[in-house]
Kinemage of the C-alpha trace (Angstrom):
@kinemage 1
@onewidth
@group {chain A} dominant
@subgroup {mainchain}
@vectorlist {calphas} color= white
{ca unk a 1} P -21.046 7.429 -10.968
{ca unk a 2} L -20.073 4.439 -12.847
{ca unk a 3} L -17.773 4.475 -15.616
{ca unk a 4} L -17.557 1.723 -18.967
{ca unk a 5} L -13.521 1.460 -18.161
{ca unk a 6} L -10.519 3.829 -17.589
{ca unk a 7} L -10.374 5.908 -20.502
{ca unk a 8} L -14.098 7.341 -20.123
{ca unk a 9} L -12.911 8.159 -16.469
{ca unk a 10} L -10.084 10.063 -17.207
{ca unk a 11} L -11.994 11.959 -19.359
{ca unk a 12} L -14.274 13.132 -16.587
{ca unk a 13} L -11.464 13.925 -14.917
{ca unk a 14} L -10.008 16.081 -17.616
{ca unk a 15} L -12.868 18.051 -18.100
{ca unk a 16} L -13.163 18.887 -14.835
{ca unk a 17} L -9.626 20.280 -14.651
{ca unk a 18} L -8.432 17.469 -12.360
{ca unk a 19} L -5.678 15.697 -14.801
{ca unk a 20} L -3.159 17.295 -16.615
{ca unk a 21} L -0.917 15.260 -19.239
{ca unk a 22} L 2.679 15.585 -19.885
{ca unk a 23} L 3.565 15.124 -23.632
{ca unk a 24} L 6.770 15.805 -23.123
{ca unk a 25} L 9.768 12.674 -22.688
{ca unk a 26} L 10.336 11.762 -19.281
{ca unk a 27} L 12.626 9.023 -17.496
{ca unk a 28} L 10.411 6.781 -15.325
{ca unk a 29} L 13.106 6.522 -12.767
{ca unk a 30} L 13.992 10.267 -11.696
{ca unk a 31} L 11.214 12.630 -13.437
{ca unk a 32} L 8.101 11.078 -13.202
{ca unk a 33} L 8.763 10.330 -9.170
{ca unk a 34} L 10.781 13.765 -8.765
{ca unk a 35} L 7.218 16.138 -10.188
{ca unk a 36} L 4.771 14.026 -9.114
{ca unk a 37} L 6.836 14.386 -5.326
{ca unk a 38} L 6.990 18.251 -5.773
{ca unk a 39} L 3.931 18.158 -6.665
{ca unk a 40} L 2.455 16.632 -3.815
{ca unk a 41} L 4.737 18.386 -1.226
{ca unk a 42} L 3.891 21.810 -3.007
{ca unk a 43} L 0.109 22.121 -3.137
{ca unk a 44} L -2.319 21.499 -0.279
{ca unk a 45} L -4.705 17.908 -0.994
{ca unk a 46} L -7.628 19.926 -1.569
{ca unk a 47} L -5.509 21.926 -5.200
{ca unk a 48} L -3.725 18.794 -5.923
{ca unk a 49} L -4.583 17.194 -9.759
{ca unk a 50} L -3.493 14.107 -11.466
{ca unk a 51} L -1.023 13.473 -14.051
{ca unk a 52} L -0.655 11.314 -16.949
{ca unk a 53} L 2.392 10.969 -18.709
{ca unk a 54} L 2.430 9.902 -22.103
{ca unk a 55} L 6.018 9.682 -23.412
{ca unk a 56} L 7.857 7.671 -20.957
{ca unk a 57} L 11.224 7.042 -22.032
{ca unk a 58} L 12.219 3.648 -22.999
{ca unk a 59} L 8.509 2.704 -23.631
{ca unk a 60} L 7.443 3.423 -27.152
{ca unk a 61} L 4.272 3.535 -28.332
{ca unk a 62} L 3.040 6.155 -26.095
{ca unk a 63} L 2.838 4.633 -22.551
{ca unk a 64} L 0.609 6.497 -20.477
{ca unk a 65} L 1.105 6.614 -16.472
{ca unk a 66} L -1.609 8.534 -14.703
{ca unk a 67} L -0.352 9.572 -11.188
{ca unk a 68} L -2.926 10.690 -8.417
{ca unk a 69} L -2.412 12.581 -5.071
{ca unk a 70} L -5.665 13.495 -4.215
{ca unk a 71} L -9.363 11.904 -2.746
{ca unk a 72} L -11.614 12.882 -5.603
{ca unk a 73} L -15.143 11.750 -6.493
{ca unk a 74} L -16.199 12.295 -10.392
């Protein structure tokens, strides 16, 4: 299924329960790499979601950084 440009496909993927966002402030460095890791190592591919994270330190205005582990077809 086609999609018009990012946004409308991460919607898809929200509503389907496949991405998860992360309002809260993380480094790029050390958290986003060190939960997106643990998250990979932690859940077999089949369980395994994306994540977006939209309060990356040191990037204002709401930098978003969708991080995906998983073959999926929306």
């Amino acid at each position: 299924m086609p999609y018009d440009g990012l946004r409308p496909y991460l919607d898809a993927l929200e509503k389907k329960n496949l991405l998860k966002w992360v309002d809260r402030e993380v480094d790029r460095d050390w958290e986003i790499g060190t939960v997106t890791r643990m998250m990979f190592r932690a859940m077999p591919e089949e369980r395994r979601i994306g994540l977006g994270f939209r309060n990356i330190k040191g990037f204002p205005g709401g930098a978003s950084s969708p991080a995906w582990w998983r073959r999926h077809s929306t």
